[in-house]
N, C-alpha and C positions, 0 to 999 in steps of 0.2 A: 530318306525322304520319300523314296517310289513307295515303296513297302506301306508306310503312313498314307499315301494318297490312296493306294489299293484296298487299305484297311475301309477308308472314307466312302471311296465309289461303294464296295459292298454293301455295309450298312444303308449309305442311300437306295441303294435300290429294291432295298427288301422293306417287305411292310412290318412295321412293330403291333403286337398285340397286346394289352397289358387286360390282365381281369383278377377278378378280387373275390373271396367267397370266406364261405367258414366251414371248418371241417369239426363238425362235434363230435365230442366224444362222451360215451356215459356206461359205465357198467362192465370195462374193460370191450364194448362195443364200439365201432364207426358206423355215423349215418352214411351211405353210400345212395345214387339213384342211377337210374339208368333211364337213356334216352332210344323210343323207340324204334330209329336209324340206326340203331349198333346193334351190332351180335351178344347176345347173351355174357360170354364169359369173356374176362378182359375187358371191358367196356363200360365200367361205371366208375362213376366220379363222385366228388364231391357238392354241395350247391355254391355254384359259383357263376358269375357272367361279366360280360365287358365292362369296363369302367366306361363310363360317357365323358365326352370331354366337359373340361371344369367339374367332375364332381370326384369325391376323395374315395382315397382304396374303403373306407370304412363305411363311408355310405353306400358306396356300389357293393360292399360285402351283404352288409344289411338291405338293400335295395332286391338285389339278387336271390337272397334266401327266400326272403316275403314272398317275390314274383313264381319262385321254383315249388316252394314248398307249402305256400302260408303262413308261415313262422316269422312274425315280426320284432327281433331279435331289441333288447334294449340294447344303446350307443356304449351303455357304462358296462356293460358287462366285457366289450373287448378292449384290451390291454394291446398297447402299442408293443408288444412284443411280435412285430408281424414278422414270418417267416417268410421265404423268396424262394425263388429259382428258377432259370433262365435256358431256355428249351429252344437250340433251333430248329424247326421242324421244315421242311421242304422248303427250307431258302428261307422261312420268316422266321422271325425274332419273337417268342413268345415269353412272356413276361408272369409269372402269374405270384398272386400275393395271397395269402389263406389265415385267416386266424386260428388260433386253436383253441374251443369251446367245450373243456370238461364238463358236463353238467353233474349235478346233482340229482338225488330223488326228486326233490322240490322243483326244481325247473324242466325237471324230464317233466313229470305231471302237467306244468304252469303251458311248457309249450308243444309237447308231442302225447298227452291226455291219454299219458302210460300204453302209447302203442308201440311198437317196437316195428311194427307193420306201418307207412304210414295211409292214409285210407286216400284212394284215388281222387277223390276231390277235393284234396289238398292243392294234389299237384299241379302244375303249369299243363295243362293239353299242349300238345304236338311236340312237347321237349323232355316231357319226365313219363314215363310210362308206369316206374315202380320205385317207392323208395322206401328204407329199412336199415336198422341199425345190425350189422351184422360182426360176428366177432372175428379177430385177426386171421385165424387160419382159414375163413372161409372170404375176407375182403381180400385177403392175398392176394385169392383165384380169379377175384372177381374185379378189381381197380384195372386202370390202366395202368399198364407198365409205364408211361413217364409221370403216375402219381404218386408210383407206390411209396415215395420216400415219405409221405406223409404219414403211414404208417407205421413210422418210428417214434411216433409220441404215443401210440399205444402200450398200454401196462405191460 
């Protein structure tokens, strides 16, 4: 019973974070971006951001990309196959949920107008500085280390 109430206090008193995003992939590359408070290497992620309360991982994925990128993702193209995993980081609880977004020739063109680069006024100012489909061995170097497991749906 102690043990079960300890478990309880902890959780209360840490804050949860729950966020949602989509991590495409196209051309055996990852869209990766980087925000420009972090260091170069090690430091880029995915587009992804907080879920608001009352709205769902799927709109907050779509919501998030729009806001980061430009890219206003149709609902049907993500598949409830959502992936997970559960990061505590400095006492918090972080939650994050990611779709995974193979595209196509045809929807590379439809939504990234065959850049591989994507052009700075895409992005969100003050939170994306640079964003780019890059391929595995150089997203390696480049992801955070608590993302890189995303990297395993790469070819």
């Amino acid at each position: 019973m102690r043990k079960e109430l300890l478990k309880y206090k902890y959780f209360k008193k840490n804050n949860i974070f729950i966020t949602s995003g989509i991590v495409f992939l196209y051309d055996n590359k990852i869209l990766l971006l980087h925000s420009p408070n972090e260091k170069w290497d090690s430091s880029f992620s995915y587009p992804k951001g907080h879920v608001k309360k009352g709205e769902s991982i799927k709109n907050a994925a779509i919501r998030e990309t729009e806001e980061e990128i430009g890219v206003k993702i149709k609902k049907s193209l993500l598949k409830n196959d959502n992936l997970y995993r559960m990061v505590d980081r400095e006492g918090d609880i972080k939650i994050d949920y990611y779709y995974v977004l193979d595209i196509d020739d045809k929807l590379f063109k439809e939504y990234f107008k065959k850049n591989l680069i994507l052009k700075k006024k895409r992005l969100q100012k003050n939170e994306i500085d640079w964003g780019g489909f890059l391929d595995i061995k150089k997203a390696n170097n480049m992801i955070k280390k608590r993302l890189k497991s995303v990297l395993y749906h790469m070819n």
